[in-house]
C-alpha positions in Angstrom: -6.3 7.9 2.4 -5.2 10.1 -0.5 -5.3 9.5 -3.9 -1.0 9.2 -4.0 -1.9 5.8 -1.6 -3.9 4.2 -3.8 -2.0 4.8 -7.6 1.4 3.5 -5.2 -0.7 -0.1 -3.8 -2.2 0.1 -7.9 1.8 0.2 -8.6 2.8 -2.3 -6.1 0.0 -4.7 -6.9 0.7 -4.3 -10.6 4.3 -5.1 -9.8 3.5 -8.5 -8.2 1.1 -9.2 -10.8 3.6 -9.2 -13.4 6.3 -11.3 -11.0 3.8 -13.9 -9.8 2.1 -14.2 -13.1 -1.3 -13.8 -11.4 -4.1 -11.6 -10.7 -4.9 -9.5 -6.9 -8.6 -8.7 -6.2 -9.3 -5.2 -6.0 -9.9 -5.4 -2.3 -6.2 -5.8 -1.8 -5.7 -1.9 -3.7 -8.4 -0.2 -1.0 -6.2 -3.2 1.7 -2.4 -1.8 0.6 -3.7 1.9 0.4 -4.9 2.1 4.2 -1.5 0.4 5.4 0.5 2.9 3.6 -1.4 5.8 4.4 -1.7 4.8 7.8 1.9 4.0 7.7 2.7 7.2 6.8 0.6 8.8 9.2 2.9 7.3 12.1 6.4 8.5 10.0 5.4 12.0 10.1 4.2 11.9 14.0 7.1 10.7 14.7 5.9 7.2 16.0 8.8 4.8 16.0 7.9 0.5 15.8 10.5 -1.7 18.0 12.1 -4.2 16.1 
């Protein structure tokens, strides 16, 4: 996981922070980062999800 991941969950969390007028746990930044980097580790192989 790269340090890109984490400042874009950070970004994302922050987002829905705002929206929802509440507050994530930390565990959901280190949670978010791992899907996108892993994610993005399945774009750039190539790997394609059915719909």
């Amino acid at each position: 996981m790269s340090l890109e991941d984490i400042r874009v969950a950070t970004q994302i969390l922050n987002y829905a922070e705002d929206i929802f007028n509440t507050k994530v746990s930390d565990s959901k930044v280190i949670a978010l980062s791992d899907h996108i980097h892993s994610a993005l580790e399945r774009y750039n192989s190539g790997v394609e999800l059915k719909k």
